[in-house]
Phi, psi and omega in degrees: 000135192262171128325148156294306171298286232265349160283324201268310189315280179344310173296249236286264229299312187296343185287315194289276209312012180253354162264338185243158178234124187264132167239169188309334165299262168260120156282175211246125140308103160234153204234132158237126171256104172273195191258007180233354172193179178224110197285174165172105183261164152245094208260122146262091202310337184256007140250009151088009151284150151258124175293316187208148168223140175239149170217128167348286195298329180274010185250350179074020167295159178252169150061140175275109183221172186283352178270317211299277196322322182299334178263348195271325211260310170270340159311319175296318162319303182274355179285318261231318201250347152254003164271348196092004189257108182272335191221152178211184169258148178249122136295077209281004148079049143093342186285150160310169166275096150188157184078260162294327185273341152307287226288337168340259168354304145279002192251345124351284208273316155313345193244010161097017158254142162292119183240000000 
């Protein structure tokens, strides 16, 4: 059973995803948040792979927090920037830009990738 929020996340994530695209040059960052960890893909949409993913849980953080979330955002930098990838799309995946899905982003952009 879906929700009144999890219907409206849904209308908004697809509206973004009907404007941005990831190609192999720039791949598109999504960012997913649960209530126990935090995702963050590197997605290349014309050929349907994920080039690289970082998680809270793989990184062995506990809890969705903003150093966390922050760190999860330079791990993907650094996955990203060892693939050859300098620039991307940010996907916030229907959630607002603030709180976790920011420092994603900024921990991201610290970490020498360009959006």
């Amino acid at each position: 059973m879906s929700s009144v929020k999890t219907d409206r996340r849904q209308k908004i994530k697809w509206s973004i995803r009907n404007k941005i695209s990831g190609t192999t040059e720039r791949p598109r960052l999504s960012v997913f948040r649960s209530n126990t960890a935090i995702y963050a893909q590197l997605i290349d949409d014309s050929k349907g792979e994920t080039l690289a993913a970082v998680s809270t849980t793989e990184l062995g953080l506990k809890g969705v927090k903003i150093d966390n979330s922050k760190e999860v955002g330079k791990k993907i930098a650094e996955k990203a920037t060892e693939k050859g990838i300098l620039a991307c799309v940010f996907d916030r995946n229907g959630y607002l830009y603030h709180g976790n899905i920011k420092a994603v982003a900024e921990g991201a952009r610290e970490g020498g990738l360009k959006f």
